[in-house]
N, C-alpha and C positions, 0 to 999 in steps of 0.2 A: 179655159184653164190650160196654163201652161203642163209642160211635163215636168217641168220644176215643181209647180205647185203641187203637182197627182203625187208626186213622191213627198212632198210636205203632210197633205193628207196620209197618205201609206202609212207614214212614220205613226202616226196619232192610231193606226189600228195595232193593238196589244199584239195581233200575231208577226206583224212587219216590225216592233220596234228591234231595235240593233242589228236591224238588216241591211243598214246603210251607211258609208263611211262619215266620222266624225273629224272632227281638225278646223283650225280656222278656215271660216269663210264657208265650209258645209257644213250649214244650220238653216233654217227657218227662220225668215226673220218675222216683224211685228205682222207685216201683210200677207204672211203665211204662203211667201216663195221662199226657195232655197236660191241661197246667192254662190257663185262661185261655181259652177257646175254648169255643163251644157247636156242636156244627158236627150235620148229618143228611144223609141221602141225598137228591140230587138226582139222576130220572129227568128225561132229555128225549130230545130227536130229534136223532140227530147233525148236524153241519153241518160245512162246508165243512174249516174250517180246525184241526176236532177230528179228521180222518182220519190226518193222522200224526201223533199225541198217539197214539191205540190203536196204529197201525201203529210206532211205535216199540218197541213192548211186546210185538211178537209175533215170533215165533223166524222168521228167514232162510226165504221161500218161501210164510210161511203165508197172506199176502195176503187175509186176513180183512177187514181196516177198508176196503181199495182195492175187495175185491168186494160188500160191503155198501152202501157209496157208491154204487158203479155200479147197484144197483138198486134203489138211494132214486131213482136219478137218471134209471130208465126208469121210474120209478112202481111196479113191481112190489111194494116194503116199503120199511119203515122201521127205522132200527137205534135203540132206544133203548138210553141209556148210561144206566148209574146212576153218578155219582161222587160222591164223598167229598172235599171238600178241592181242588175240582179235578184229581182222581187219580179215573181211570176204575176202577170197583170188578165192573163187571157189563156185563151186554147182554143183549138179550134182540132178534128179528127180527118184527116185525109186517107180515104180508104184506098187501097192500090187497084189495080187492074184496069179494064180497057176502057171502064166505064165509070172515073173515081168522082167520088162524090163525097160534100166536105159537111161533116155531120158534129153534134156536138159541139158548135157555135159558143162561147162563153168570156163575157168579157168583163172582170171584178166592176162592181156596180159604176165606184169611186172613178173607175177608169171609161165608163158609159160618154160616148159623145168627142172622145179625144182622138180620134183617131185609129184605136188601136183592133177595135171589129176591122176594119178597114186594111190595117197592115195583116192581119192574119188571111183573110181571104186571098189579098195577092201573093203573100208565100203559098199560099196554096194550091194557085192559080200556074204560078211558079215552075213546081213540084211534079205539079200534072201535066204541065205545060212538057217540062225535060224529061216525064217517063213515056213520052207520047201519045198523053191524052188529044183527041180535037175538042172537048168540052170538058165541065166541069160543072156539076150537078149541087146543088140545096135543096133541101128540105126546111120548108119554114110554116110554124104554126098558124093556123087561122087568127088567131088571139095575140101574135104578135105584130103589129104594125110594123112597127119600128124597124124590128130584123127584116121587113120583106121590104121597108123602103131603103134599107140600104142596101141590097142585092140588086133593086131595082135600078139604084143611081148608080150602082157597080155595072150594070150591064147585063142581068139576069132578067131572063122573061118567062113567065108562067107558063108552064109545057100542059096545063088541065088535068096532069098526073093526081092523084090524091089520095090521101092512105089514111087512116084512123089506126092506130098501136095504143094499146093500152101496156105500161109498163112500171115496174116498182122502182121506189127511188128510198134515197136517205135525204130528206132535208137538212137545211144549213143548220137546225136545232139537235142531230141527231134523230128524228123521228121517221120509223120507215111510213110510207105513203103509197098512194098507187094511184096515176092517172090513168088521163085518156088526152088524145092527141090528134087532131086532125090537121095533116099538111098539106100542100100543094108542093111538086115538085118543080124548081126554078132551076135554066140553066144557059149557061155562056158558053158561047165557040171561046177557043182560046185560039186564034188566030197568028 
């Protein structure tokens, strides 16, 4: 799937429609690409007035974009967004200090396989890279494959670290929840 296409899809979720410009030639057409547009992922650092743009998008309670802000805003991390079309597609949490580590991983489903896990790791990579990190640390669940094969082909190697957190959540339904979590911690020289 093109990123033409991911934003054709976008457009068809109720919370993204009118989030995209309209005019001849951006549209969707019958193959369900957008014609006329060249568009890619932009990762950066959220700001001010992007916090309820995400916080719109998140189910009643989940208070994700208001507590990310808040510890952009005591220095603790940074929340990079990836978007699309100015349509927030990802995030990914860059924590600051000697030893940052890129936490809270999240890439809209629709956007799964495009690239865009991908672009947020190296803005983060980046990030850490020019606050003078020498590595750059993940945390990836037992239970997800996927996330740990792309760390993998990123260049991350299992350090045998491993932690179990159990913590509370708001699911995408509104419903709070409460898991358990066991990770291995993965990490890259940034050279």
């Amino acid at each position: 799937m093109t990123s033409a296409e991911l934003v054709c899809v976008l457009q068809a979720i109720p919370a993204f429609k009118g989030a995209f410009p309209s005019g001849p030639g951006i549209a969707c057409n019958t193959h369900g690409t957008r014609t006329g547009v060249r568009m890619g992922v932009d990762v950066r650092v959220l700001v001010e007035h992007e916090v309820a743009v995400l916080a719109a998008l998140e189910p009643t309670g989940r208070d994700f974009a208001i507590g990310m802000w808040a510890a952009q805003q005591r220095g603790e991390s940074v929340l990079l967004v990836a978007w699309v079309d100015d349509v927030p597609v990802g995030h990914g949490q860059l924590t600051t200090g000697v030893d940052p580590e890129l936490r809270n991983l999240h890439v809209a489903a629709v956007a799964r396989g495009h690239g865009v896990g991908t672009a947020i790791v190296h803005a983060a990579e980046g990030h850490a890279r020019a606050a003078g990190a020498a590595s750059l640390a993940v945390g990836v669940a037992d239970d997800n494959p996927r996330a740990r094969a792309l760390y993998e082909r990123l260049g991350y190697v299992g350090t045998g670290i491993r932690s179990t957190t159990t913590y509370d959540y708001v699911d995408d339904a509104g419903a709070r929840r409460t898991a358990t979590e066991t990770d291995e911690t993965l990490r890259r020289a940034l050279g």
